[in-house]
C-alpha positions as CSV (number, residue, x, y, z in Angstrom):
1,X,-6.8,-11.9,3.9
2,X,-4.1,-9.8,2.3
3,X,-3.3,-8.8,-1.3
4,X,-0.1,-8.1,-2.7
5,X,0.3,-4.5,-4.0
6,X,3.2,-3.4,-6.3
7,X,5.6,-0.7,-5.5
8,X,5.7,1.5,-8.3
9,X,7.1,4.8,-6.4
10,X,8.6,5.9,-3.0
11,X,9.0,9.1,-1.6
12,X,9.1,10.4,1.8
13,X,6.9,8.1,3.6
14,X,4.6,7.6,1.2
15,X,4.2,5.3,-1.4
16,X,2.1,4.7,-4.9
17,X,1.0,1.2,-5.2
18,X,-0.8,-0.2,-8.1
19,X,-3.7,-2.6,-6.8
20,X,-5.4,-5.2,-8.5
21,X,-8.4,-5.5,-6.4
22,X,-9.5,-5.5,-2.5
23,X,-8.4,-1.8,-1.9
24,X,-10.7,0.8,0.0
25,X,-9.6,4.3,2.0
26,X,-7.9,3.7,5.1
27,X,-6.6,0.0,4.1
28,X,-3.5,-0.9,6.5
29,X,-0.6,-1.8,4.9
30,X,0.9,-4.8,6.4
31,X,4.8,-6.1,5.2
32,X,5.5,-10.0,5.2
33,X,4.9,-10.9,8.5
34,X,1.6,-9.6,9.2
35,X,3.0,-6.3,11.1
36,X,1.2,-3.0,10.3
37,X,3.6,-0.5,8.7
38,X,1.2,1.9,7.4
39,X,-2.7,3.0,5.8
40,X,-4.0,3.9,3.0
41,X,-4.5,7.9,1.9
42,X,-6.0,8.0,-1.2
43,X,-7.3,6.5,-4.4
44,X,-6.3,7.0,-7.7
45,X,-6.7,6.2,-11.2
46,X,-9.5,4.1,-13.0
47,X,-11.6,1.5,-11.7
48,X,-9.9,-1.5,-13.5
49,X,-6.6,-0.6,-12.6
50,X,-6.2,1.8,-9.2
51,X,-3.9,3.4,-8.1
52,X,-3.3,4.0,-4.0
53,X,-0.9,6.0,-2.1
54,X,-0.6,5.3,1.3
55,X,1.2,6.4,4.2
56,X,3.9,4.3,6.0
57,X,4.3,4.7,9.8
58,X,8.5,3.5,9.7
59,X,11.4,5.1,8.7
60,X,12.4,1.8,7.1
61,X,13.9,2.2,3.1
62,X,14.0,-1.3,2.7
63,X,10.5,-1.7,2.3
64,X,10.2,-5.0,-0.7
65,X,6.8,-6.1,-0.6
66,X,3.8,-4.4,0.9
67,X,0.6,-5.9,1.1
68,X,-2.9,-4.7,2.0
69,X,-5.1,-6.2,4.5
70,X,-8.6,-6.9,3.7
């Protein structure tokens, strides 16, 4: 199963996502077709409304939607 997640920032090759649910450490992030671009790194924010940032393994910019896998 995987969740959307919402891009709110990019930098480098990292990226902050805001999560609505189904997030824990070390999460891969997967793009549309199921390939893994990346993991989470960290957790932030509160409970009802995290935060994650997570690395991403390609030097792609075009990155739209990210999704994490479950």
């Amino acid at each position: 199963m995987k969740t959307e997640c919402t891009i709110v920032h990019k930098f480098n090759n990292e990226v902050l996502l805001r999560v609505n649910d189904c997030i824990g450490l070390h999460n891969k992030l997967v793009n549309e077709y199921d390939a893994v671009i990346g993991k989470v790194t960290k957790i932030l924010g509160p409970v009802s409304g995290p935060y994650a940032l997570a690395y991403i393994a390609s030097k792609d910019d075009n990155i739209q939607k990210v999704y994490i896998k479950c």
